[in-house]
N, C-alpha and C positions, 0 to 999 in steps of 0.2 A: 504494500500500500504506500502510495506516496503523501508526502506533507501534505500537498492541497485536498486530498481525498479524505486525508485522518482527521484537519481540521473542521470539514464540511460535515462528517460527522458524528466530530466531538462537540457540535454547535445544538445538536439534539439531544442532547442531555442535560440535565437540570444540574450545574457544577457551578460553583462559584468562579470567581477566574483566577486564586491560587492554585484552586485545582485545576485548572485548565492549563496553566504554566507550569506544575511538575508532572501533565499529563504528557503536553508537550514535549519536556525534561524529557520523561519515560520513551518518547517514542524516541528518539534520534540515540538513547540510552540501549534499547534493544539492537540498533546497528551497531554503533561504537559504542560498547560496553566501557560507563566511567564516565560517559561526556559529563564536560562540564562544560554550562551554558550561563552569561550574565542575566542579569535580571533586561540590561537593552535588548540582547536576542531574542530571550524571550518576549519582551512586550513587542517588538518589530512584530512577531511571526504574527501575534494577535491581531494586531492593529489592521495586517496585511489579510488577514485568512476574514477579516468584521465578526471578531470575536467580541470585540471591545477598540477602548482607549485608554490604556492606563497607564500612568507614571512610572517608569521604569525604578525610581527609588521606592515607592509606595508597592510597586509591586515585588521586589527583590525582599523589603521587611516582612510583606504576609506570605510569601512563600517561605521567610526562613521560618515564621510561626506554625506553618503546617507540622514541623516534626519531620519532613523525607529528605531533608538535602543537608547536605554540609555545605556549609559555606569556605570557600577558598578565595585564593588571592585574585583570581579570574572569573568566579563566579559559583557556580552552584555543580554538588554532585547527589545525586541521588544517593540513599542509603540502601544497604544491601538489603533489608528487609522491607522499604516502603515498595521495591517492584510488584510482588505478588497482592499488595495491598492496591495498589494502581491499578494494577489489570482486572483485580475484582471489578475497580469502578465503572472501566472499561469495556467488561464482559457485551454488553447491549451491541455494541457495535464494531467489536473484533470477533467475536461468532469461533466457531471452531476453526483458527487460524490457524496455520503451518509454522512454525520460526523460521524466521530467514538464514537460509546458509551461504557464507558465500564460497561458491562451485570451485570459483576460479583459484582462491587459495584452500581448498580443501582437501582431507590429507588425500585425496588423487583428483588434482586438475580436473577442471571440465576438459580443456584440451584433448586430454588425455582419450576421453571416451563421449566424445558428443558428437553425432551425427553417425549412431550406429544403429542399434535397433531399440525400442521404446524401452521395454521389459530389461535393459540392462541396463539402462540411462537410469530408469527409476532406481534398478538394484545401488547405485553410484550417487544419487542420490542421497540415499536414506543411509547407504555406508558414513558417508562426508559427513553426513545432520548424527548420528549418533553420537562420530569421534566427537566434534564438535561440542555437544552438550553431553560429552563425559561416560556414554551408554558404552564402555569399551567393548562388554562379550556383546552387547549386539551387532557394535561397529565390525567386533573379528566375524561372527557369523553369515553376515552381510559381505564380507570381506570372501570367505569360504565358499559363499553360495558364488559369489561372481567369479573365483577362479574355477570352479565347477564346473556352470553355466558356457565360459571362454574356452574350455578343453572341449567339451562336447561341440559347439558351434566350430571348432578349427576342424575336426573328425569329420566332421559332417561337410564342410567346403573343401574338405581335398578327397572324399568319395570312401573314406575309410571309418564311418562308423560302425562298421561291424567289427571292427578291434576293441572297441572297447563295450560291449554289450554280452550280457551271459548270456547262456542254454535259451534262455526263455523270454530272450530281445530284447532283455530291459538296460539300462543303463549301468555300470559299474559306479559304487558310493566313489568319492573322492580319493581316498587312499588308493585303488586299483586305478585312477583316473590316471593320480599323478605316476604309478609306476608303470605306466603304460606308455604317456607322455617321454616322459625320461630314460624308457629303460633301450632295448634293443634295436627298438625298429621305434624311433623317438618322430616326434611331431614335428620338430622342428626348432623346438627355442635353441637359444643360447643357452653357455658353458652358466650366464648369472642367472640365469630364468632358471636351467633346474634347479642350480640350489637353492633357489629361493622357494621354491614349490614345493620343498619339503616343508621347509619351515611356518610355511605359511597355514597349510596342511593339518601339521602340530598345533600350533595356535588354534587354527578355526575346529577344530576338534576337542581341543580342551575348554574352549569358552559351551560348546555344543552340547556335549557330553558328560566333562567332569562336576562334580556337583559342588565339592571345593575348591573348585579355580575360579576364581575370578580376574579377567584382563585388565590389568590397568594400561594408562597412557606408553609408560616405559614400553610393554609387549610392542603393541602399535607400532611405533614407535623406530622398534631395530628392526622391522621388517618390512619399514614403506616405500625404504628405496626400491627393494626386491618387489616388492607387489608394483609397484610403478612398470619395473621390466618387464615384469612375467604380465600382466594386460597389454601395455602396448602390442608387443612381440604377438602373443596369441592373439588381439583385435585384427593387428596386420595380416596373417597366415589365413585367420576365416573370411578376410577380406569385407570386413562388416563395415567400415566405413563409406557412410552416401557421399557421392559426389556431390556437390552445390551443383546448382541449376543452374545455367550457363542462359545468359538472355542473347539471344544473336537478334542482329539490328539487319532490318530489310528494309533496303535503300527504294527509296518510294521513286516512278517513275519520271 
């Protein structure tokens, strides 16, 4: 949601306009976690969005009385507990939202995997949003399912998926994926791709599986250069990236 969206309506709510300036705080707080914003910024945004008119001194004092900002030498930071109080307020007109992740620095690029097929884009997705807000065994599992997913799609664009399928057609779990992958008659990666696919493997298996493991950041962590390789390199092989549409110009008579 953009500024001019969230203030059009934040304006249908019955909010005094302190609250409406650590509401504001809170939105640009959910991008860049920590902002600090003056009491000028904020009355600008107001004055702009015909929230109001307020005096940026008069407004900077009743927002430090609400109780959610710290005041700094620059201006105002939210408190770590007035967000979830905010977004209470908020509920009415943020509805069941997604958090914003940003793709492009997430622990694997959008670069990386954008413009392949939908159902992996999502997988890459919700991988990124988990690291992100701390869900490690989901981010690894997430993580698992996509080198999975990437093995079977490269089998299947070079005509060789009946290598890796048992008696009864069905697909091999991950573990036979990857030593199918790597072992004698290999898929294709590189010398850093296998060894990463073990590891990777490990991880998304024990987040999966074990009952006392839990992945923290560190896990993640020592193994995102390797998962960086091991998608590229199998994206490449299944050939799953869409060409951009090319517009060709016809020269009028």
């Amino acid at each position: 949601m953009k500024l001019e969206q969230f203030c059009t309506k934040l304006a249908s709510l019955d909010l005094a306009q302190p609250q409406q300036a650590v509401s504001i705080l809170w939105f640009h707080d959910e991008k860049t976690p920590d902002m600090v914003m003056s009491a000028g910024q904020l009355g600008k945004i107001i004055r702009e969005a015909g929230l109001g008119n307020p005096n940026s001194t008069i407004l900077g004092e009743s927002v430090k009385r609400t109780g959610m900002v710290i005041a700094t030498s620059a201006g105002y930071r939210l408190k770590m507990l007035a967000r979830s109080q905010i977004r209470a307020w908020l509920m009415p007109i943020l509805g069941d939202t997604k958090p914003e992740v940003d793709q492009d620095l997430g622990y694997l690029p959008k670069a990386v995997w954008a413009n392949t097929k939908d159902y992996i884009e999502n997988v890459c997705v919700q991988m990124n949003g988990c690291y992100q807000f701390g869900f490690y065994d989901a981010a690894s599992v997430m993580m698992r399912r996509l080198v999975e997913t990437l093995i079977i799609e490269a089998y299947e664009t070079l005509g060789r998926a009946a290598e890796i399928k048992d008696g009864g057609g069905n697909y091999h779990m991950l573990k036979e994926l990857v030593n199918r992958a790597t072992g004698a008659n290999p898929v294709g990666v590189g010398r850093d791709a296998k060894d990463a696919l073990s590891k990777i493997k490990e991880m998304g298996d024990r987040s999966a599986h074990n009952r006392r493991y839990n992945c923290v950041r560190a896990d993640m962590d020592k193994v995102q250069s390797g998962v960086r390789v091991v998608v590229d390199e199998l994206i490449n092989i299944a050939a799953l990236r869409r060409q951009p549409a090319v517009a060709v110009a016809v020269a009028s008579a």
